[in-house]
C-alpha positions in Angstrom: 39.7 109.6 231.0 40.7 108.3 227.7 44.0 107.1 226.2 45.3 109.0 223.8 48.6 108.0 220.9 51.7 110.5 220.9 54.6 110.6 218.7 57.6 112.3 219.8 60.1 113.7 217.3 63.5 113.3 218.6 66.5 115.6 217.8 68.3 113.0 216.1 65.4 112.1 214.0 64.0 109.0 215.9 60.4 108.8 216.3 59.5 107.8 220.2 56.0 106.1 220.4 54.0 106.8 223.4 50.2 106.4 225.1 49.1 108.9 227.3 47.0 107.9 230.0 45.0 109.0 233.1 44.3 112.6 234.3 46.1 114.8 232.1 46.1 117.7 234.5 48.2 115.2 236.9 51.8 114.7 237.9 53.5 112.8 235.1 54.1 109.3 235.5 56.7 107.4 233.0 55.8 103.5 233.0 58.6 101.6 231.8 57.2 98.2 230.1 58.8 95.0 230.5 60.9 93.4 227.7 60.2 92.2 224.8 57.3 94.5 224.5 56.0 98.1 223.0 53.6 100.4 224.3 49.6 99.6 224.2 46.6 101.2 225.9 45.5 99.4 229.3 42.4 100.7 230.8 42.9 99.5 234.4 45.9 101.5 234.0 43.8 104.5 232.6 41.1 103.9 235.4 43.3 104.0 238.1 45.6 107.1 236.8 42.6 109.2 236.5 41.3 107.9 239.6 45.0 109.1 241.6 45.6 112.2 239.8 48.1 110.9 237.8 49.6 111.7 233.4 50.4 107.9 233.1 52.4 108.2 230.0 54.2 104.9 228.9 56.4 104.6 225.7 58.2 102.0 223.6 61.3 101.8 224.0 63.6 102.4 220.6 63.3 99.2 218.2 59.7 98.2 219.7 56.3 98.7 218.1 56.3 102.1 216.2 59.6 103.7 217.8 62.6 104.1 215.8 66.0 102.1 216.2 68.5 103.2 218.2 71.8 101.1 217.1 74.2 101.1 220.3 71.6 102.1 222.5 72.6 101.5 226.0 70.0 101.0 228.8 71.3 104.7 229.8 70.1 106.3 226.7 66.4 105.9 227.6 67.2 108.8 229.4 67.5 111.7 227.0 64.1 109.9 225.2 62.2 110.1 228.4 63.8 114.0 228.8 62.5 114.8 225.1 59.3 113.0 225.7 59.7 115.6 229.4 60.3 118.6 227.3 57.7 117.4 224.4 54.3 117.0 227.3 56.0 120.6 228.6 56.5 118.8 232.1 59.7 120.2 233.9 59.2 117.3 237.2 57.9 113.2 236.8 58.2 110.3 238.9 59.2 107.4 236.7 58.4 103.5 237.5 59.1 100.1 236.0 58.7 96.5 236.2 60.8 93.5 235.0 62.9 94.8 231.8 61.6 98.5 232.7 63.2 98.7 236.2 66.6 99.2 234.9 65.5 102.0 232.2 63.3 103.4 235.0 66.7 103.7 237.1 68.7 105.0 234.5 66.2 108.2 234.5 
């Protein structure tokens, strides 16, 4: 149980910023923060995950702490970054949650 930094190269050549949380042998869970905010590690968060079972695996959205700009990002786009960030942690299934600002890019995936 230890939070761990990830940087996701993105085919357009964005950089996604990430924390990976929790059990890492769990099912993947996508935490979308609430706005304005970036990604930073939470140990209840970490506690808990590891306790459930659970990849907790939270990320900044683009334009937010060390993840590259997206100009004309929609909320809709989050989408295809939470698929790379998918593909990059070699998960082909996740359940994906948000609060406040993050519920809308949690629906969007």
């Amino acid at each position: 149980m230890s939070s761990h930094a990830l940087t996701v190269s993105l085919d357009d050549g964005r950089a996604l910023e990430a924390v990976g949380e929790g059990d890492p042998d769990g099912i993947l869970l996508v935490f979308h923060h609430g706005s304005p905010a970036a990604v930073v590690p939470f140990p209840p968060f970490d506690r808990a995950a590891a306790e459930r079972g659970i990849r907790l695996v939270t990320y900044s959205r683009p334009g937010f702490g060390d993840s590259t700009r997206n100009k004309g990002r929609t909320v809709a786009s989050c989408a295809a970054d939470v698929a790379a960030l998918a593909d990059e942690l070699g998960v082909d299934h996740f359940i994906t949650v948000g609060w406040s600002g993050g519920g809308p890019h949690a629906i969007a995936c």
